[in-house]
C-alpha positions as CSV (number, residue, x, y, z in Angstrom):
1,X,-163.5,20.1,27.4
2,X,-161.7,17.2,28.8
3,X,-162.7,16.4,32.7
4,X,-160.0,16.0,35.6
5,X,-159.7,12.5,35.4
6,X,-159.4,12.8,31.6
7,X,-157.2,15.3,31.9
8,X,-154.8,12.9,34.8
9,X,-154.6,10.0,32.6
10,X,-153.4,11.7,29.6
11,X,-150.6,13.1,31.8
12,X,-149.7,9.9,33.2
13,X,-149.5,8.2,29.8
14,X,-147.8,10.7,28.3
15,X,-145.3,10.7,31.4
16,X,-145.5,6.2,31.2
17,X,-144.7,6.7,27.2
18,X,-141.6,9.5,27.7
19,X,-140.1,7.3,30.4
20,X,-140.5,4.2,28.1
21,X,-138.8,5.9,25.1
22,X,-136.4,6.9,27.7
23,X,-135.2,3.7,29.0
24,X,-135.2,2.0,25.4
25,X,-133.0,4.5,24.4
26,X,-130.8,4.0,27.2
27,X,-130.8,0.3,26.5
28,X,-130.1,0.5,22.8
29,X,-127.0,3.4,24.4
30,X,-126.1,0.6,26.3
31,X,-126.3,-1.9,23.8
32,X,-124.3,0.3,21.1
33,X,-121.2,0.9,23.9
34,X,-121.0,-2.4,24.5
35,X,-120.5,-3.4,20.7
36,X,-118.1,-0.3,20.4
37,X,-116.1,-1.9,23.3
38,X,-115.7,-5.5,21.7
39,X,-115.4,-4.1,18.3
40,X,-112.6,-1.7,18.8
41,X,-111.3,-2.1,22.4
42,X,-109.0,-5.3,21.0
43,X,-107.6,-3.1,18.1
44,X,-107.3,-0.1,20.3
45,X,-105.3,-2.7,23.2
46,X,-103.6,-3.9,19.9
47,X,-102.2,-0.5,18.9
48,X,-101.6,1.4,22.1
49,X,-100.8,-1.4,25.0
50,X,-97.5,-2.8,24.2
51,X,-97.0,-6.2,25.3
52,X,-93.9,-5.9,27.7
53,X,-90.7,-7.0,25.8
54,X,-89.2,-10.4,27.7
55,X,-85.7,-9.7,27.8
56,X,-83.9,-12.9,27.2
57,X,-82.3,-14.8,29.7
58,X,-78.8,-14.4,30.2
59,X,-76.7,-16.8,30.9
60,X,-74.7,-16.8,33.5
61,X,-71.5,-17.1,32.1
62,X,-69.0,-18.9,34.7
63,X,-66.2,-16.9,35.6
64,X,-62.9,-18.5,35.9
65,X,-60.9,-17.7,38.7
66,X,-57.3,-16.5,37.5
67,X,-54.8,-18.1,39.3
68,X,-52.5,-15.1,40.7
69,X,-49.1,-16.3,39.6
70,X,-46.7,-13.9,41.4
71,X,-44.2,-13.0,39.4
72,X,-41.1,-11.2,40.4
73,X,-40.7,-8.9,37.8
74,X,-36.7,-8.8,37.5
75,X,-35.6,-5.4,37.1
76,X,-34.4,-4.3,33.8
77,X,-30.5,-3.8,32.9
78,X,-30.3,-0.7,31.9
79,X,-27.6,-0.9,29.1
80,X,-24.6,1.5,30.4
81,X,-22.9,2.6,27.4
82,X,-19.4,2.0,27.7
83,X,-17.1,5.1,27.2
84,X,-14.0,4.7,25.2
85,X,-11.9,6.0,27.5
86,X,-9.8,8.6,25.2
87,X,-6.7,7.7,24.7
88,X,-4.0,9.5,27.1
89,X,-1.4,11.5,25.5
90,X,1.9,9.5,25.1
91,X,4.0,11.2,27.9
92,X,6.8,13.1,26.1
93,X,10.0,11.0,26.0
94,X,12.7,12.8,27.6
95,X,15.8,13.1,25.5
96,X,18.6,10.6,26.5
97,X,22.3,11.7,26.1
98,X,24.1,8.3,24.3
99,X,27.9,8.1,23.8
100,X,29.9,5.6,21.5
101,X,33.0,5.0,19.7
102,X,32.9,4.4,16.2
103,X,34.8,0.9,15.5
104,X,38.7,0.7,15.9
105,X,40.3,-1.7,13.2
106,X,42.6,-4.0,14.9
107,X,42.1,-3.5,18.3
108,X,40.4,-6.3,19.9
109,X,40.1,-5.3,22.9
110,X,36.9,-4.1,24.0
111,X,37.1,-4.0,27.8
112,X,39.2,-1.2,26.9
113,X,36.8,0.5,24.7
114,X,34.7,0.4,27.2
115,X,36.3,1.2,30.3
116,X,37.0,4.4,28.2
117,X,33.3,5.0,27.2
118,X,32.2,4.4,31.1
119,X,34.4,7.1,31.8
120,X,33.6,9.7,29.3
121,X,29.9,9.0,29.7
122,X,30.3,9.8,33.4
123,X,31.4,13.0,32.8
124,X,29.2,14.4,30.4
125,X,26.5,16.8,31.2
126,X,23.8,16.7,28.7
127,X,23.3,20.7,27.5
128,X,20.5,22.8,28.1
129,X,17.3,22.2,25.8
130,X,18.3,19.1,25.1
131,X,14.7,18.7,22.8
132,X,16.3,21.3,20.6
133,X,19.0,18.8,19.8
134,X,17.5,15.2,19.6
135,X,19.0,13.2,16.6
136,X,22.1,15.7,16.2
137,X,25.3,14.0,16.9
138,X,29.0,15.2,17.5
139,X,32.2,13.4,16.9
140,X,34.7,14.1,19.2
141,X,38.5,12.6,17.9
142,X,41.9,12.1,20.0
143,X,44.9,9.9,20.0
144,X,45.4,7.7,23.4
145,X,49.3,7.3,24.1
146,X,50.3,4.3,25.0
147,X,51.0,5.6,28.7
148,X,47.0,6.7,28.9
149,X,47.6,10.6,27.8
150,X,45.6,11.9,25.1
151,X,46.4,14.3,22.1
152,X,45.3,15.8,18.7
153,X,41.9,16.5,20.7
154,X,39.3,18.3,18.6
155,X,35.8,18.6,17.0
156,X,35.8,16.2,14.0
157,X,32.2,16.5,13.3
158,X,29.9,19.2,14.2
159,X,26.1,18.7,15.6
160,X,24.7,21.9,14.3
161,X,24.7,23.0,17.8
162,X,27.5,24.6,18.7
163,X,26.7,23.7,23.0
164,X,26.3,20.0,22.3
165,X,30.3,20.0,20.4
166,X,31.1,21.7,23.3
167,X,30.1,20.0,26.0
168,X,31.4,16.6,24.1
169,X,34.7,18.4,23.9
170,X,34.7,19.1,27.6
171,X,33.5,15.5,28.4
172,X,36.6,14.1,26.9
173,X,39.3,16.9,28.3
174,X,38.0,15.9,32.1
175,X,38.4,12.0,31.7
176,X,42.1,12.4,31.0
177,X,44.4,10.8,31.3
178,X,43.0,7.1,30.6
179,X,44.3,3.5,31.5
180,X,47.5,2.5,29.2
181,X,46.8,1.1,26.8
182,X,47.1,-2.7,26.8
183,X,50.5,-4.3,26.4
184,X,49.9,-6.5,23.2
185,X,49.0,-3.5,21.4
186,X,52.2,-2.7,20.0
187,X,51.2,0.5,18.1
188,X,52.5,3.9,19.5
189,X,49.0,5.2,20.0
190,X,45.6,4.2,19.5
191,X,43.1,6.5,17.4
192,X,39.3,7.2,19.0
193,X,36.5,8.8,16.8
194,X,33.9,9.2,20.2
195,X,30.4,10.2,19.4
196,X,28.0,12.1,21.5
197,X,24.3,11.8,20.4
198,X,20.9,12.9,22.2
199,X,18.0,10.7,21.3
């Protein structure tokens, strides 16, 4: 059997030899990391750390300044269109009442004629309805004396309308007698064809 101080040395070499083993093998741990680290660190920095991007430098672009250029703006014309006016209705000509004589052969004298149309004229009173009677015509024929009286009065050509003869007729009867007849006309009496129209 092994003594005490046999028995104390064993223990402490034993304890000397695990402690040994125990820091080589934390060397060589040591050792191994480190090598890991520069072996694979740079590939590992490589792959995951991502080298900020450097944006690139703008440039600073110059603005111009605008010149404000004020500008009335001129209202536009708005384009009025112009309305034919519609043509008015032609006011509706009122009938007019004309008188005549149809021409005397050898009697120039036509102050005389015409004294004797003034005077008819005057006393004529167009009819009624005279619209009914536009273009119609009546011939009215006497004899003139030559002291002014008349004779042989009558209708020598009818209108169609029996109140426009009429009143033709009646024109003549109240403008007797006339003026004599002038003294160089040296015929007993002097024969008037008078016409009353409405146009």
């Amino acid at each position: 059997m092994m003594n005490n101080s046999g028995l104390t040395s064993f223990k402490l070499s034993l304890v000397f030899s695990i402690l040994f083993h125990v820091s080589l093998f934390l060397i060589f741990k040591t050792q191994i990391e480190h090598r890991q680290y520069d072996i694979y660190m740079p590939i590992q920095m490589r792959v995951f750390e991502r080298e900020p991007v450097k944006e690139p430098a703008k440039k600073k672009l110059v603005k111009k300044e605008k010149e404000k250029v004020n500008i009335k703006k001129t209202p536009r014309k708005e384009k009025v269109t112009k309305k034919t006016p519609e043509p008015e209705p032609e006011p509706q000509k009122k009938p007019q009442q004309t008188t005549g004589i149809i021409e005397i052969p050898n009697f120039p004298y036509p102050w005389y004629l015409n004294s004797l149309r003034k005077k008819i004229g005057n006393n004529w009173d167009m009819p009624v309805q005279p619209e009914d009677m536009v273009g119609k015509k009546a011939v009215i024929y006497f004899r003139i004396k030559r002291g002014g009286e008349v004779s042989g009065i009558r209708i020598e050509t009818r209108s169609g309308i029996s109140e426009l003869d009429i009143s033709g007729l009646r024109a003549v009867k109240e403008s007797m007698p006339f003026i004599p007849l002038p003294s160089e006309f040296k015929e007993e009496y002097l024969i008037v064809h008078f016409y009353f129209k409405i146009k």
